[in-house]
VEXKETI-427332 format. One record per residue (C-alpha): x, y, z. Coordinates in nm, 3 decimals. Layout:
<atoms>
<atom px="X" py="Y" pz="Z"/>
...
</atoms>
This chain:
<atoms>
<atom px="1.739" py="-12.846" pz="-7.401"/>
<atom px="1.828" py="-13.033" pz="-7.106"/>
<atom px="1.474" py="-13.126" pz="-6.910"/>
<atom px="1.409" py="-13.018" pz="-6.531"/>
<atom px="1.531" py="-13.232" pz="-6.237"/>
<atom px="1.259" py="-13.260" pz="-6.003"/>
<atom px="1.324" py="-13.356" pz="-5.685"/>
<atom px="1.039" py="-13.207" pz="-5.427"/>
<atom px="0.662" py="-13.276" pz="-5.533"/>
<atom px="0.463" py="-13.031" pz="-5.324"/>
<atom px="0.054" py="-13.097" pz="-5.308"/>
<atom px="-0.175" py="-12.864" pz="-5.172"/>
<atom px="-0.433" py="-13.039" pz="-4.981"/>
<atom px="-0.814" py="-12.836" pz="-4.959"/>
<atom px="-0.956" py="-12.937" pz="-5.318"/>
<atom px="-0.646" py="-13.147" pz="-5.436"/>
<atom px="-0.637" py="-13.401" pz="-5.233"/>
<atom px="-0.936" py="-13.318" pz="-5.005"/>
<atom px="-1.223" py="-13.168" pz="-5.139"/>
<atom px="-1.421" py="-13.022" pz="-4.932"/>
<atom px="-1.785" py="-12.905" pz="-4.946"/>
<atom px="-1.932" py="-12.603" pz="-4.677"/>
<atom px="-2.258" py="-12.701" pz="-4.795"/>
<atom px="-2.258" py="-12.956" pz="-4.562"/>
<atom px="-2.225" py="-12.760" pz="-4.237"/>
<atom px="-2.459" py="-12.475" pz="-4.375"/>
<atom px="-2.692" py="-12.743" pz="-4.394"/>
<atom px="-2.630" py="-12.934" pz="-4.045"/>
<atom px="-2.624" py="-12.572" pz="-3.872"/>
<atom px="-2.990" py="-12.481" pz="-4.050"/>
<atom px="-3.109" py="-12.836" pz="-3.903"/>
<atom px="-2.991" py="-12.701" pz="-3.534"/>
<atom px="-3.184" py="-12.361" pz="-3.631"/>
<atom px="-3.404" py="-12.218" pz="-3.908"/>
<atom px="-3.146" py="-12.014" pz="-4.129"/>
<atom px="-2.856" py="-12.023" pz="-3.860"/>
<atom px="-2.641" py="-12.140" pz="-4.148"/>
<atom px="-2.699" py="-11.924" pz="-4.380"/>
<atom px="-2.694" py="-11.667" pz="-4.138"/>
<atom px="-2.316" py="-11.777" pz="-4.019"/>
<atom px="-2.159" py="-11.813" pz="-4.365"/>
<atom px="-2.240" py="-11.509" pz="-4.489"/>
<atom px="-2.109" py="-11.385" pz="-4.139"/>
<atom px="-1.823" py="-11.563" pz="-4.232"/>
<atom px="-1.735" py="-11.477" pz="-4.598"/>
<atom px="-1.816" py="-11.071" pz="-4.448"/>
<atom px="-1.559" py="-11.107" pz="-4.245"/>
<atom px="-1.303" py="-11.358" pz="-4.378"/>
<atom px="-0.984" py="-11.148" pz="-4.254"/>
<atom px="-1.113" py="-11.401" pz="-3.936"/>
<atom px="-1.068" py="-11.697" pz="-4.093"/>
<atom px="-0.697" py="-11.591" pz="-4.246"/>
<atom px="-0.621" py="-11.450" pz="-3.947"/>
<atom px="-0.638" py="-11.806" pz="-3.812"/>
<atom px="-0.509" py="-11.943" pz="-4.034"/>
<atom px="-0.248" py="-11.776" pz="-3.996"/>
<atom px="-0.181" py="-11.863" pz="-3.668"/>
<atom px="-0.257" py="-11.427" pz="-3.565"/>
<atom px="-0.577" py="-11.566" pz="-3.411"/>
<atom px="-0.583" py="-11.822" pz="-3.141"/>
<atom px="-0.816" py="-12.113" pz="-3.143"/>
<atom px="-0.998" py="-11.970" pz="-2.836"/>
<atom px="-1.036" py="-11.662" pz="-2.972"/>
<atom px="-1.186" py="-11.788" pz="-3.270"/>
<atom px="-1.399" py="-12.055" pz="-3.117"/>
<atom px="-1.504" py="-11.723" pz="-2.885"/>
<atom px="-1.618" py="-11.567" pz="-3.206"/>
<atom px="-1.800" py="-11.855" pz="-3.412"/>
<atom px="-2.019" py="-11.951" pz="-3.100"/>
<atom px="-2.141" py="-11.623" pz="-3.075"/>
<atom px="-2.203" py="-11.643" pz="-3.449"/>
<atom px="-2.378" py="-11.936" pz="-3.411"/>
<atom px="-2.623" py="-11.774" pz="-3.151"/>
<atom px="-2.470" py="-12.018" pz="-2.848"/>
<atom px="-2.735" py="-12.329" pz="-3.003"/>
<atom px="-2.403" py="-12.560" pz="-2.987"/>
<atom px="-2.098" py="-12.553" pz="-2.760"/>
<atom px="-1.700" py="-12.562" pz="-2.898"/>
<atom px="-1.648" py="-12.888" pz="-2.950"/>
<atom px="-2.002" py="-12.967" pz="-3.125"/>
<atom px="-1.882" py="-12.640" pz="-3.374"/>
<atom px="-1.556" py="-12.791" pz="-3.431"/>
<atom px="-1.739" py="-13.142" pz="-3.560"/>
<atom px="-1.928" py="-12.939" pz="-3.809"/>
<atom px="-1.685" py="-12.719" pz="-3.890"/>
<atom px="-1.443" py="-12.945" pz="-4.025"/>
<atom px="-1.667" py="-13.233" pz="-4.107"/>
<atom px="-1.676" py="-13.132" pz="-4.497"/>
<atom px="-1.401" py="-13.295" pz="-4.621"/>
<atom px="-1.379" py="-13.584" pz="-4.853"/>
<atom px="-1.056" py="-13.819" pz="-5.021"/>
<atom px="-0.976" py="-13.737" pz="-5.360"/>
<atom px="-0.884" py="-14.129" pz="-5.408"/>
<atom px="-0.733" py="-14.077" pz="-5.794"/>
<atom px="-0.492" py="-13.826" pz="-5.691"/>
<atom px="-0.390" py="-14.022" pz="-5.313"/>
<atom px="-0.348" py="-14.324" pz="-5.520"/>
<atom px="-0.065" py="-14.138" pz="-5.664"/>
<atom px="0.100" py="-14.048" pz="-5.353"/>
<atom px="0.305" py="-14.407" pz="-5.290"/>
<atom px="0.407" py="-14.424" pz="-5.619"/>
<atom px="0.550" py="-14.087" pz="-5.631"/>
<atom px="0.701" py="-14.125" pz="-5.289"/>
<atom px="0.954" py="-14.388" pz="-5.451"/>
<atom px="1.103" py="-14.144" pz="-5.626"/>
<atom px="1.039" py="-13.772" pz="-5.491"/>
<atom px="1.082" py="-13.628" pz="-5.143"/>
<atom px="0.679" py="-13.533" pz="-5.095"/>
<atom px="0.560" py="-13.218" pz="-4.896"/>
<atom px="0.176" py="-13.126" pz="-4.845"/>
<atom px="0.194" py="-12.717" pz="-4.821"/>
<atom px="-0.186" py="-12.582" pz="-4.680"/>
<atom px="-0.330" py="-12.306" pz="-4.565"/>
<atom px="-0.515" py="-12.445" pz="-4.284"/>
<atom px="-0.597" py="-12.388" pz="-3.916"/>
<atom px="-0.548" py="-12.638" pz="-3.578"/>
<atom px="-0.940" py="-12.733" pz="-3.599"/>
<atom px="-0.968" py="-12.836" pz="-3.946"/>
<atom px="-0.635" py="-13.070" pz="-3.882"/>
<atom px="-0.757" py="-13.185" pz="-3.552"/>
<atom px="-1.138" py="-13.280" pz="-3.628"/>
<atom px="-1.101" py="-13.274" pz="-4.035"/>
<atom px="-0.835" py="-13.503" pz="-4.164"/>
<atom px="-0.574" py="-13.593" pz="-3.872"/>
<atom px="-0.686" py="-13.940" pz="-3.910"/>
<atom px="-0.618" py="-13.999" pz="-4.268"/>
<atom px="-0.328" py="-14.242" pz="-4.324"/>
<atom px="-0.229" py="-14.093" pz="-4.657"/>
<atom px="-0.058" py="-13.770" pz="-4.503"/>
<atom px="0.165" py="-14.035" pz="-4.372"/>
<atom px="0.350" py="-14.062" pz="-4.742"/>
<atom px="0.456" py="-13.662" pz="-4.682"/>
<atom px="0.788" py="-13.587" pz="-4.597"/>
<atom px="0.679" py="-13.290" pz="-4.415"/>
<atom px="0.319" py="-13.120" pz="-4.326"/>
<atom px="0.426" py="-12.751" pz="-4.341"/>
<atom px="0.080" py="-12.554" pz="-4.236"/>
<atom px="0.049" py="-12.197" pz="-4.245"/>
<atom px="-0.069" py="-12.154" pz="-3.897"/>
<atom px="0.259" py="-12.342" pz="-3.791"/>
<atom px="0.478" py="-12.106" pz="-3.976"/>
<atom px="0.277" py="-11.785" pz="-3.940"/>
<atom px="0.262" py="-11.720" pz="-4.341"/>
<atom px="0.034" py="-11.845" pz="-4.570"/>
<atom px="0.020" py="-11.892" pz="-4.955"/>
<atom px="0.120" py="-11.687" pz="-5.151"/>
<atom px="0.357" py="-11.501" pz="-4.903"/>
<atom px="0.687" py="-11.628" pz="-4.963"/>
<atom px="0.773" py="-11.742" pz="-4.642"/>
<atom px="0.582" py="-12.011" pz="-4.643"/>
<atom px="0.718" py="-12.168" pz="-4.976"/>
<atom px="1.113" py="-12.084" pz="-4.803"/>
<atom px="0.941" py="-12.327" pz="-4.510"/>
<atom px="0.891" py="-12.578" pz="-4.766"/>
<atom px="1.322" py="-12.506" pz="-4.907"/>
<atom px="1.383" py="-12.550" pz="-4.521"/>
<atom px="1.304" py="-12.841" pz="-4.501"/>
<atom px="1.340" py="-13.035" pz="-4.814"/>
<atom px="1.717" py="-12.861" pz="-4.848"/>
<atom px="1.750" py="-12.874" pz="-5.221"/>
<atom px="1.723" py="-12.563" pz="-5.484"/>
<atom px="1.441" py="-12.406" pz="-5.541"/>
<atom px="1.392" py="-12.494" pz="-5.898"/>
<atom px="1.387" py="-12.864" pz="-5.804"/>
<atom px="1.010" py="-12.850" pz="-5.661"/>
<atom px="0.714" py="-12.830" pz="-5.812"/>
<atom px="0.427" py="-12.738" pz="-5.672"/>
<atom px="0.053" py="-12.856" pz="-5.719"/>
<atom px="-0.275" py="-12.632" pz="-5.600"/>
<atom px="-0.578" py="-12.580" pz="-5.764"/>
<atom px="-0.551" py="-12.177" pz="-5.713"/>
<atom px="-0.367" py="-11.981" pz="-5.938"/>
<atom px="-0.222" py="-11.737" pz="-5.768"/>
<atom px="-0.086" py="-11.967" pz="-5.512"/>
<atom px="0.091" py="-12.175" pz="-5.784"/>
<atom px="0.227" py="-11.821" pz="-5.954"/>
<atom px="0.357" py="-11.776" pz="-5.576"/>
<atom px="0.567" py="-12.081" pz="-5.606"/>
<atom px="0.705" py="-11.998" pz="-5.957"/>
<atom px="0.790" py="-11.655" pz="-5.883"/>
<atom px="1.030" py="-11.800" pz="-5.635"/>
<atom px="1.182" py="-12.040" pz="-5.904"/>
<atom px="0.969" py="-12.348" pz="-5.871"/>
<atom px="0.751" py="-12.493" pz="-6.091"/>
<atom px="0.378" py="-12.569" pz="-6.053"/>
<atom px="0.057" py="-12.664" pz="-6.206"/>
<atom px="-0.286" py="-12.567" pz="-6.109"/>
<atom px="-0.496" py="-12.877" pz="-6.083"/>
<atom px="-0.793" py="-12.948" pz="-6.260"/>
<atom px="-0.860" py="-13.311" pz="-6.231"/>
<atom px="-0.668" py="-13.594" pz="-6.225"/>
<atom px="-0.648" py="-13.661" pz="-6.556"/>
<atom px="-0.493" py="-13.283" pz="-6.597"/>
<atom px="-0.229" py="-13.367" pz="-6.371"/>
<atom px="-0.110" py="-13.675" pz="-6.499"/>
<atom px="-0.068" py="-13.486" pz="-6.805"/>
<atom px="0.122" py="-13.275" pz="-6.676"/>
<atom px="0.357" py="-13.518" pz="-6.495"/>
<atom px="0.388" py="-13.714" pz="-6.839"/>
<atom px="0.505" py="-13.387" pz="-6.993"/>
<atom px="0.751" py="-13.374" pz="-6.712"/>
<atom px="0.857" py="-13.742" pz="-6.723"/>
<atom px="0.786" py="-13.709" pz="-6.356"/>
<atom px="0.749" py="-14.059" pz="-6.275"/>
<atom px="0.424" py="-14.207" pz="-6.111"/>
</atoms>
């Protein structure tokens, strides 16, 4: 049996290559105010058809800045929320150290569900996304995984069949999303999971 011609390599970012901790801003938002961050993530994970609605680009950034100050009882303004909302990210070095390798060899897309202030305060500034082909964002396209659309945004782009990508996210169902349009995928673990995987692919790295 013939093996599978890979030609797109498609990495989710949020816990692949960034992980990201909300610990962090729980914690700097209870140092403004006794409890306030508790208080707001709960607020937040009651009522996360706000956050996907951003991220989906449904929501504008003023409306949802409107919404989190108010949340966060008006103790810091816009931009000061913005700093600690997106300050929670950190580099997944093992798996970006894989990125100019694979680059030589595959066209590289980073596919996220993500939102303007996470991009703008969070991780604009790393060099690595600079190895991607393409950024395609779900607030950009107005779909987010694992609608369809936004793995067709990917096909736009790259211009080659479907079953030439492969796609790489650590959440299931957003990996099933890809395959059910003909891709292939693997959930990621760790790195030492998805170099496995790539081996078993003769994907080269």
């Amino acid at each position: 049996m013939a093996k599978r011609k890979y030609s797109a390599i498609v990495f989710d970012l949020g816990k692949v290559l960034l992980p990201f901790d909300h610990g962090i801003m729980i914690n700097k938002l209870n140092e403004i105010k006794p409890e306030l961050g508790k208080r707001f993530y709960k607020f937040y994970l009651d009522n996360y058809y706000i956050h996907r609605n951003f991220e989906k680009g449904l929501l504008s950034e003023e409306e949802f800045l409107k919404i989190m100050v108010d949340v966060c009882e008006h103790t810091i303004n816009e931009t000061e929320f913005c700093k600690i909302y997106s300050e929670v990210f950190t580099v997944n070095n093992d798996v970006v150290s894989l990125l100019p390798k694979l680059t030589q060899s595959y066209k590289l897309f980073l596919l996220s569900n993500t939102n303007p202030i996470h991009r703008e305060y969070g991780y604009k500034h790393y060099d690595f996304l600079n190895y991607f082909d393409r950024l395609i964002f779900s607030y950009e396209v107005k779909s987010y995984k694992p609608e369809p659309e936004i793995y067709k945004a990917v096909e736009d782009n790259s211009k080659l069949p479907s079953e030439e990508h492969i796609f790489i996210d650590d959440v299931l169902d957003y990996v099933n999303g890809a395959k059910s349009l003909g891709w292939d995928g693997i959930q990621f673990i760790n790195y030492t999971q998805l170099t496995e995987a790539f081996k078993e692919r003769d994907i080269q790295f």
